[in-house]
C-alpha positions in Angstrom: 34.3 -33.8 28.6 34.1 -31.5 26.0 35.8 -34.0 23.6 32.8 -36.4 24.2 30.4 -33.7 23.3 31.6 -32.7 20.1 32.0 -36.6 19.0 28.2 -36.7 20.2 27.6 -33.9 18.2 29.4 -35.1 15.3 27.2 -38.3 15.1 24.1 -36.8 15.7 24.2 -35.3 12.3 24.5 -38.7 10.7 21.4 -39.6 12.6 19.6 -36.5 11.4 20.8 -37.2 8.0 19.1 -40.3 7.8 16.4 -39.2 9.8 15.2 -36.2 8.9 16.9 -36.0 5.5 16.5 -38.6 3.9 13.4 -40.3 5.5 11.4 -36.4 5.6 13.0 -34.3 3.2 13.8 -36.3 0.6 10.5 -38.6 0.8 9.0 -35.0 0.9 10.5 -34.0 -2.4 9.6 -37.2 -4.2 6.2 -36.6 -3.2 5.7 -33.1 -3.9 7.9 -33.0 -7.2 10.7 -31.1 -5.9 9.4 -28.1 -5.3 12.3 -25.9 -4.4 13.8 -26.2 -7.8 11.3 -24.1 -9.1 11.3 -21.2 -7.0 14.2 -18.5 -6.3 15.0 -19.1 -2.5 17.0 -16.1 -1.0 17.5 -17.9 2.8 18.5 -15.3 5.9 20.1 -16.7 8.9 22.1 -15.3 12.0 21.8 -15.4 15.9 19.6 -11.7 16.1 17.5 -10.1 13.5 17.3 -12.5 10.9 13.0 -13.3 11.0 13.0 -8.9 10.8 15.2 -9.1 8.0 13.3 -11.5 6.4 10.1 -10.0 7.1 11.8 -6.7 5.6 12.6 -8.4 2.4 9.6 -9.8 1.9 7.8 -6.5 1.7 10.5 -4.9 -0.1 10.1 -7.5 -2.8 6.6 -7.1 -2.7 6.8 -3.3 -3.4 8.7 -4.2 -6.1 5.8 -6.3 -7.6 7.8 -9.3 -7.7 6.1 -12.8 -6.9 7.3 -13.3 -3.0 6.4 -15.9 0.1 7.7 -15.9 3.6 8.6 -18.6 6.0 9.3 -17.0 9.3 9.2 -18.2 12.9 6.7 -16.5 13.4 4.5 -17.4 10.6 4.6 -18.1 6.9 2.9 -16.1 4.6 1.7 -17.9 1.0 -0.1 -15.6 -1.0 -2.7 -13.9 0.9 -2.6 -16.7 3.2 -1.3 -16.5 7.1 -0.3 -20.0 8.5 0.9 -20.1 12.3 4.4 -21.6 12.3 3.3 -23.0 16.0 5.1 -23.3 19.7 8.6 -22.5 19.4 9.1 -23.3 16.0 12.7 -22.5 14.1 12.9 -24.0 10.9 9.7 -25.9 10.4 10.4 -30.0 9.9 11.8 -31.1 6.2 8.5 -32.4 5.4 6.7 -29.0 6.0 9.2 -27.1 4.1 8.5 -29.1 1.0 5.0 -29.5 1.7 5.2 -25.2 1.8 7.4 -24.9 -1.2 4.7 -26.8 -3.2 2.2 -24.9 -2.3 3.9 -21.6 -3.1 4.9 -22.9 -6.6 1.3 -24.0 -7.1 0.2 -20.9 -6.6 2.8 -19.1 -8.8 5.0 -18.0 -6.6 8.6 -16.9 -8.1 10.7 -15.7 -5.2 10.5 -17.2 -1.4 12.1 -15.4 1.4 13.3 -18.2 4.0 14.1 -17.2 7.6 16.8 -20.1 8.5 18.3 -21.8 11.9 21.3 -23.4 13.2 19.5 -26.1 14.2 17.3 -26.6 11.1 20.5 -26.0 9.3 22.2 -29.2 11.3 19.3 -31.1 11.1 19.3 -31.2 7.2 15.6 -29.9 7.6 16.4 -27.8 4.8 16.5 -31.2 2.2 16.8 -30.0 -1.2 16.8 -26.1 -0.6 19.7 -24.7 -2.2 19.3 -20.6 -2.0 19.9 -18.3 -4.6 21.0 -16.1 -2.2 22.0 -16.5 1.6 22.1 -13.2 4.1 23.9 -13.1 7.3 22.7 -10.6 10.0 25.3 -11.7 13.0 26.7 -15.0 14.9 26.9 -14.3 18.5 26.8 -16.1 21.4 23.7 -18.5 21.5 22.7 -22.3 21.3 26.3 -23.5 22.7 24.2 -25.9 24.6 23.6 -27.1 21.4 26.5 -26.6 18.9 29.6 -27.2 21.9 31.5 -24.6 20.8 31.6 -21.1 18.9 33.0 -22.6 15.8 30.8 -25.2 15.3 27.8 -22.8 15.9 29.4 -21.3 13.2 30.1 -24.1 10.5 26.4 -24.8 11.4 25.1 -21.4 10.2 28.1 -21.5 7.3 26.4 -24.9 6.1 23.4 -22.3 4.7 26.2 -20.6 2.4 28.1 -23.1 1.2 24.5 -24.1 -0.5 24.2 -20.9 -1.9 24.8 -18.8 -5.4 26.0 -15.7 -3.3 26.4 -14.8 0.2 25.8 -11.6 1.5 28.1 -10.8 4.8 28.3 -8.7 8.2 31.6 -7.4 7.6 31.0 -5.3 11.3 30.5 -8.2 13.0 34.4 -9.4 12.8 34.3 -12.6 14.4 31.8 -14.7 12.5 33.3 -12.8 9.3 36.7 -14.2 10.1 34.9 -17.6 10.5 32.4 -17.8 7.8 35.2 -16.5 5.3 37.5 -19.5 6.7 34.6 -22.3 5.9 34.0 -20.6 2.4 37.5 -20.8 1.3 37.5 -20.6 -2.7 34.4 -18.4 -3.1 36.0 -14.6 -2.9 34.2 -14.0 -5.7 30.3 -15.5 -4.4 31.0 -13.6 -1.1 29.0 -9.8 -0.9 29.4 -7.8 2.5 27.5 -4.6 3.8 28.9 -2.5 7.2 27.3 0.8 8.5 30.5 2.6 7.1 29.2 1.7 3.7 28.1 5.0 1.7 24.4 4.4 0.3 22.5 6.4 -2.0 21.5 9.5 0.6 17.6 8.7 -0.7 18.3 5.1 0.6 20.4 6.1 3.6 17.4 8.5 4.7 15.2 6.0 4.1 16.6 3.5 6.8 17.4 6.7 8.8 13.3 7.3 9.0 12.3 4.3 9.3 14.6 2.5 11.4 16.3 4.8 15.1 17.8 1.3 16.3 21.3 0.8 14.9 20.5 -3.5 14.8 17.9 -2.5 13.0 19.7 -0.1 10.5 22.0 -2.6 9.5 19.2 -6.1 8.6 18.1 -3.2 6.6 21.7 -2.6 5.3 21.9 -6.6 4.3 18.1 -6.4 3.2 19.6 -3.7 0.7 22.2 -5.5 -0.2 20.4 -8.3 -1.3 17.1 -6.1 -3.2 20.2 -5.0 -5.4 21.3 -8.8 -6.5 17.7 -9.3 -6.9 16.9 -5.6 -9.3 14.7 -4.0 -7.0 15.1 -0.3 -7.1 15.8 2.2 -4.8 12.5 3.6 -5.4 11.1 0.5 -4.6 13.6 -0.3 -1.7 12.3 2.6 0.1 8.6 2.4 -0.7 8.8 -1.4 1.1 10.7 0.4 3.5 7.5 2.4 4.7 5.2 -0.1 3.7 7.0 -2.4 6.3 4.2 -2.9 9.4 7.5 -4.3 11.8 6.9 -7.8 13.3 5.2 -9.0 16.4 7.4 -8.6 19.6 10.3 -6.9 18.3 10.1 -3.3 20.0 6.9 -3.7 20.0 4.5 -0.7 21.6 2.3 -2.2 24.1 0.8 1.2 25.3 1.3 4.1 27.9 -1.0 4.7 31.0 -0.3 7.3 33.8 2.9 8.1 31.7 4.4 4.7 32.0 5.5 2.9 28.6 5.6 0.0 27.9 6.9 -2.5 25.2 7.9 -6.1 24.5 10.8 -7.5 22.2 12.1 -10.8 21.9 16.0 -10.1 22.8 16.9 -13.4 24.3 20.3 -13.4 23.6 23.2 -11.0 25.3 24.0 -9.7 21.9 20.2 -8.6 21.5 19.3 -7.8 25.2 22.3 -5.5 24.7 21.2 -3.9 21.6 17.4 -3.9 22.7 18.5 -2.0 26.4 21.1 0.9 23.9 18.2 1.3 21.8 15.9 2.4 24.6 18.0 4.0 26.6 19.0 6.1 23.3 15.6 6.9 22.4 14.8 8.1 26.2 17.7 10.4 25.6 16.6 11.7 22.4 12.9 12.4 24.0 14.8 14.3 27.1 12.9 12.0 29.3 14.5 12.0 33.2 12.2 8.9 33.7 13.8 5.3 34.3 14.3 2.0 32.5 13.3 -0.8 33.7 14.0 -4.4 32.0 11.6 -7.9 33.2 13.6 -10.7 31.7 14.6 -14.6 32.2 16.8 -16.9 30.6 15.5 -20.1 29.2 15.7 -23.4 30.7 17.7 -26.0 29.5 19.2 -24.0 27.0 22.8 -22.4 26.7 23.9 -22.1 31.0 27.0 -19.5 29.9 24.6 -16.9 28.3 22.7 -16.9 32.1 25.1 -14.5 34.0 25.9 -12.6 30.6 22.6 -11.6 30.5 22.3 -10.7 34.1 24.7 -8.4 34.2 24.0 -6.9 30.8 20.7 -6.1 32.2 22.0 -4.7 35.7 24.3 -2.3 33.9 21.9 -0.9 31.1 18.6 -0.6 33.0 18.4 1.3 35.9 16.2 -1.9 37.3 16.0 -5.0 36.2 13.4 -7.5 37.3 15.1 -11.5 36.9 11.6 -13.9 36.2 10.6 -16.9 34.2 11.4 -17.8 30.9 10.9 -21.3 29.5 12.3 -22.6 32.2 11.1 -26.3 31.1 12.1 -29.2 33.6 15.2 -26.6 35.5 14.2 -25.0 38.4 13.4 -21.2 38.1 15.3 -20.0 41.1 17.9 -21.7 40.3 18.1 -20.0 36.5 18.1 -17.2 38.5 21.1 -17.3 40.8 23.5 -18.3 37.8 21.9 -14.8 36.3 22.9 -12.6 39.3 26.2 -15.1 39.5 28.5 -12.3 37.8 26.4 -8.5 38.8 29.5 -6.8 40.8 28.2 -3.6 42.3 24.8 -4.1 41.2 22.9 -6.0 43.3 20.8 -3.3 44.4 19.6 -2.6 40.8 18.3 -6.3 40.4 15.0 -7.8 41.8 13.9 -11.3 41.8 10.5 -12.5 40.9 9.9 -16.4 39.7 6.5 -16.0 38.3 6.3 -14.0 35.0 3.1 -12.1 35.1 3.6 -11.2 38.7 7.1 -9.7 37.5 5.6 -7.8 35.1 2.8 -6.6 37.1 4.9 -5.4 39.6 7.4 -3.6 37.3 4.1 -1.9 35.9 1.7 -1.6 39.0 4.2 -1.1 41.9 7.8 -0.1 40.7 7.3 2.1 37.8 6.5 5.8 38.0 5.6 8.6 35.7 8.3 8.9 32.8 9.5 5.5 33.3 9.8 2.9 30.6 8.9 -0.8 31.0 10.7 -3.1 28.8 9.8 -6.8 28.9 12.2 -8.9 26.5 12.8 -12.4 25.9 9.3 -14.1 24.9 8.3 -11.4 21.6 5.7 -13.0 20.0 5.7 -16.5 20.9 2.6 -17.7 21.9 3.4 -19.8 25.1 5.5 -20.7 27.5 7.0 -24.4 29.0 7.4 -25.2 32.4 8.1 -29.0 32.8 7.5 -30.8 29.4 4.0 -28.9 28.7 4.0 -25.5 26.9 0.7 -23.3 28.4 -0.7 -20.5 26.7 1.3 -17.2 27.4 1.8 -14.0 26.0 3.8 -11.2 27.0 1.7 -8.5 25.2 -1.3 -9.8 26.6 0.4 -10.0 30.0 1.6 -6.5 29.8 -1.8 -5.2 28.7 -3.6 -6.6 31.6 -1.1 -5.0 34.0 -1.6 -1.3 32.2 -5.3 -2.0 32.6 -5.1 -2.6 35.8 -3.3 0.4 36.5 -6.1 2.4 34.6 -9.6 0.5 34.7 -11.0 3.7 32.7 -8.7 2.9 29.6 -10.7 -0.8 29.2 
């Protein structure tokens, strides 16, 4: 069966090669002058962190007075301009990225800061973009619904650096270093790396410190280091970005606090992230002495990767002290049934897990009924996205706006 797949998979790129390729991208570039030729493209891909990472280097660069844009999944920035990337949006489609590179190099832009996929990678959406610089944050597991297997996950995300002048490296995270280095075999010398046991400048190292408590977080700003110092930026200039940096919507982000309950959002939807989201919090409780509890409201998404589902469960059941299973995307699946393959592998923990299919009715009760001075509600998977699909329709949704209705609620005098 899994033979079959990865021969599917395997033609599917020709298709998207002709498809998207050649009948978007390169049409795109013919039309727009190819655009990407003159600007500096430094392109960050990787299964966690990589839009914050990008979103950090953009600032950093602009700090440094340099010439910048930003394509993000969350939005792309174009001179003073905002432009909403849309409903789930990775990489936007060939034709947009050369209809946004034209416009940047209209406008003057020198340097563009491009957040990159797997899938937009695979899909040869990226036509014609070939990065001075490529940045790895990690490659865990995600998208194997997609990709088949790890490796090919992998040569998808390695497809980004074999484009590229220089490639900058997680040399912590050992298996898709391994990996990568095997698909970029002859390029030693084009091949950077960054690992927290890395000694920085202490003025640079304090500046991450400060700015950053999450360790995930402390190392995109390790790779965003990395690269500022291909591109000349100073360390002056490194960590004035650094504190000019506002953070980006959904990604441990602050909702508010009422009766002594906190709440946030982030949009960990992978183990990997859920993992690191749950230490964070749980590390920052502990640093704050706080005796109160942590409670995590998350889903897994339909129709995507099935392994990551019990993964996830369990993560969550060990690191919170409750964990609400709801909603998330679950498309045309059935939600309970996204649900029973999360609580398919919790052991002892059971107890600690509570089922609730509708997503704002999970979060109100984790805010309304369940939580208690002290405690902290964390509600991850969704970020900043702007809706949410059940069948084939995506309806208006927002976690943030979900979770301020429910503090509200709690408090009518706060309104």
């Amino acid at each position: 069966m899994q033979m079959t797949k990865l021969l599917l998979y395997k033609i599917k790129r020709f298709f998207h090669l002709i498809k998207t390729g050649l009948l978007r991208g390169f049409l795109a570039e013919l039309q727009y002058g190819f655009p990407a030729r003159k600007l500096k493209i430094i392109a960050i891909t990787g299964t966690d962190g990589k839009t914050s990472s990008s979103t950090l280097l953009y600032y950093i660069l602009k700090a440094a007075g340099k010439k910048v844009a930003l394509v993000t999944t969350v939005a792309a920035y174009i001179g003073d301009e905002e432009i909403d990337t849309g409903f789930h949006v990775t990489t936007p489609d060939a034709g947009d990225v050369q209809r946004f590179l034209a416009k940047m190099a209209e406008l003057g832009i020198e340097y563009v800061v491009l957040e990159t996929t797997s899938h937009g990678l695979y899909q040869h959406r990226l036509w014609g973009v070939y990065p001075k610089i490529a940045g790895y944050t990690n490659i865990t597991h995600e998208h194997l619904d997609y990709h088949v297997t790890y490796q090919e996950y992998v040569a998808a995300k390695a497809l980004l650096a074999k484009r590229a002048e220089k490639i900058v490296l997680n040399a912590d995270d050992s298996n898709s270093f391994r990996e990568l280095k095997k698909q970029l075999s002859g390029r030693e010398d084009d091949i950077l790396s960054y690992s927290r046991s890395e000694r920085l400048p202490t003025s640079v190292s304090k500046a991450i410190q400060d700015r950053f408590p999450q360790l995930y977080n402390q190392m995109n700003a390790r790779l965003v280091y990395t690269i500022a110092k291909q591109l000349q930026v100073s360390d002056q200039d490194f960590a004035k970005g650094l504190k000019e940096f506002p953070g980006v919507p959904g990604r441990m982000q602050h909702v508010g606090k009422v009766k002594n309950i906190q709440v946030i959002i982030d949009f960990a939807h992978t183990p990997n992230a859920l993992e690191s989201a749950l230490t964070a919090v749980r590390k920052k409780m502990k640093q704050e002495k706080s005796k109160g509890r942590l409670i995590a409201v998350f889903g897994c998404a339909g129709l995507r990767d099935v392994q990551k589902r019990p993964m996830m469960g369990r993560i969550g059941a060990e690191l919170a002290d409750f964990a609400i299973f709801t909603a998330e995307d679950p498309r045309t699946e059935d939600v309970w049934s996204i649900i029973r393959q999360m609580k398919s592998n919790l052991g002892k923990n059971h107890q600690k897990v509570a089922s609730i299919a509708d997503r704002q009715e999970a979060i109100d009760f984790a805010i309304q009924k369940y939580a208690k001075s002290g405690d902290v509600v964390g509600i991850f998977g969704k970020g900043h996205e702007k809706s949410m699909s059940y069948g084939k329709v995506e309806y208006p949704w927002s976690d943030l706006t979900a979770a301020q209705e429910a503090l509200l609620a709690l408090d009518p005098k706060k309104e």
